[in-house]
C-alpha positions in Angstrom: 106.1 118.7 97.6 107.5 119.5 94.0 105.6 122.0 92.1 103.8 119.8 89.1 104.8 119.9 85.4 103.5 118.8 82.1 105.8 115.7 82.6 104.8 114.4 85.4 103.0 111.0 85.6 100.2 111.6 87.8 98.1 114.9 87.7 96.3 115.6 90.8 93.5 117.2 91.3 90.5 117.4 94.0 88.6 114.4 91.7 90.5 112.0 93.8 89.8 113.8 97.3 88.6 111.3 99.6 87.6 114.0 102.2 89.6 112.9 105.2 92.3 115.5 105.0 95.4 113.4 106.2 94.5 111.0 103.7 94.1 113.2 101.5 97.4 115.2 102.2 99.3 111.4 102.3 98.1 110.5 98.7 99.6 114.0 97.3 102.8 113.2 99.1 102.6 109.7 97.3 101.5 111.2 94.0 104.8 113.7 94.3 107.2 110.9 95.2 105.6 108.7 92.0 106.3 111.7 89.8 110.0 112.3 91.5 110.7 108.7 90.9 109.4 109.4 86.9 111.3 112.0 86.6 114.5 110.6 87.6 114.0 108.2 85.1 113.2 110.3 82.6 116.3 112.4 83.3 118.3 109.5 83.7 119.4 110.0 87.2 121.0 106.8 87.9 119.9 103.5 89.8 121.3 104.9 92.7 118.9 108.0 92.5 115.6 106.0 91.9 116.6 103.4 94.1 116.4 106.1 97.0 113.3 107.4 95.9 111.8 104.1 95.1 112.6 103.6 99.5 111.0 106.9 100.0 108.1 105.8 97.9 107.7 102.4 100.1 108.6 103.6 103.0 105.7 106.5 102.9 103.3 104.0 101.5 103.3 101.6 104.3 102.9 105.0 106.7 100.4 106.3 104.9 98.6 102.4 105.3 99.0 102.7 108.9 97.1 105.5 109.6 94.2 104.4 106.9 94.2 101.1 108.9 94.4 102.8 112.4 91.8 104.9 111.2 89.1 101.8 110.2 89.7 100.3 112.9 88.7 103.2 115.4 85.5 103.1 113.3 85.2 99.3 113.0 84.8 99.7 109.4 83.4 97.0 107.8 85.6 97.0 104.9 89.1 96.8 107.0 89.8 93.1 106.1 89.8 93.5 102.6 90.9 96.6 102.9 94.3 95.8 104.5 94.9 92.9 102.3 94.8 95.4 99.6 97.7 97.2 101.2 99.6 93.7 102.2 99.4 92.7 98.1 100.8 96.0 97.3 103.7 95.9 100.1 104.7 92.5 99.0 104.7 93.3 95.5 107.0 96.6 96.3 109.2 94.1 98.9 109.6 91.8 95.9 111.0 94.6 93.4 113.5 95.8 96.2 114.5 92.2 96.4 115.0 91.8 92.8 116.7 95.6 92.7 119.2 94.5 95.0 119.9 90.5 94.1 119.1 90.9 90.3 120.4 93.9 88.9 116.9 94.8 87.6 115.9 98.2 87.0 112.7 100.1 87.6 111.0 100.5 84.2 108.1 102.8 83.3 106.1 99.6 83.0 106.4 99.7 87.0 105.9 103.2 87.0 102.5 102.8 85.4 101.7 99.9 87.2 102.2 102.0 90.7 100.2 105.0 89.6 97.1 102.7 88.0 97.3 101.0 91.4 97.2 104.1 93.5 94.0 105.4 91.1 91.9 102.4 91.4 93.1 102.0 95.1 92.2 105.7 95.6 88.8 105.6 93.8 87.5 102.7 94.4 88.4 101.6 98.0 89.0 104.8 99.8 86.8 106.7 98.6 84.2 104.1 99.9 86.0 104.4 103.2 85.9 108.2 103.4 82.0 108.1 102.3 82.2 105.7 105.6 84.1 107.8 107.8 81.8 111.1 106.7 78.9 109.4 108.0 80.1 107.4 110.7 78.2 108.1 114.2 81.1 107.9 115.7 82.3 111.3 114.4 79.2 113.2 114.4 80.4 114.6 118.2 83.6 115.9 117.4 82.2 117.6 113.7 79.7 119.6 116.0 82.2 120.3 118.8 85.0 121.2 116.1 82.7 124.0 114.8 82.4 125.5 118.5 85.4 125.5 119.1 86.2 127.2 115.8 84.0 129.8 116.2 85.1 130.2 120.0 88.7 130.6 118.6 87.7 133.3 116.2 86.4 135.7 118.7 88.9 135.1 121.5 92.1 137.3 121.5 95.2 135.0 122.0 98.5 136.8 124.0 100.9 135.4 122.0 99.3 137.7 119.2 100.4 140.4 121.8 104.1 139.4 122.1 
């Protein structure tokens, strides 16, 4: 990830931690690739430039979809349906402005810009945050919390050979 500067559109910070840490560690990775794509822009990189970035962006956003979706449906979380179509709008929406990149001649404006960030802060705060609140206290997961902490604590006190080598 870039380092973050005063120009950058979108400021992270732990406020928007939904406490599931590859979620968590996705949305920074979108976050950087929104502020790459701003700053290309703003340094007037070229269409070519933001074009490939704009890819990277979609192309890491519908990852980062499939392991939020993988990961309500392990839990059979109640809120998948709408959910998902959440993620189909915003995938359409992005397939559309590659479409209209490519057949148009348009160019990606700051308008977009904020419209992508706005949508990844409402998205992040409102719907998966209620999914990590559902995922901290899911049953499901109470095993493996316990069992992670054993093993943890196990790990601490043994003395590993490759340490040795």
């Amino acid at each position: 990830m870039t380092t973050a500067t005063s120009e950058d559109l979108f400021h992270w910070s732990d406020d928007f931690n939904v406490n599931i840490q590859e979620v968590d560690e996705q949305h920074q990775v979108l976050v950087d690739l929104l502020n790459q794509l701003h700053h290309a822009i703003l340094e007037r990189r070229g269409k070519t430039a933001s074009r490939d970035i704009l890819n990277q962006l979609a192309d890491y956003t519908r990852t980062h979809f499939l392991l939020e979706e993988s990961l309500m449906r392990v839990l059979h979380y109640p809120g998948f349906e709408i959910h998902k179509h959440q993620h189909e709008d915003l995938i359409q929406q992005i397939n559309e402005l590659q479409r209209k990149l490519d057949e148009e001649d348009a160019t990606i404006t700051f308008e977009l810009l904020y419209f992508l960030k706005n949508w990844l802060i409402h998205h992040i705060n409102e719907s998966d945050k209620r999914f990590g609140d559902f995922f901290a206290k899911s049953s499901n997961l109470q095993q493996y919390s316990t069992w992670n902490k054993q093993v943890e604590e196990t790990m601490k006190k043994k003395k590993w050979w490759w340490k040795f080598w």
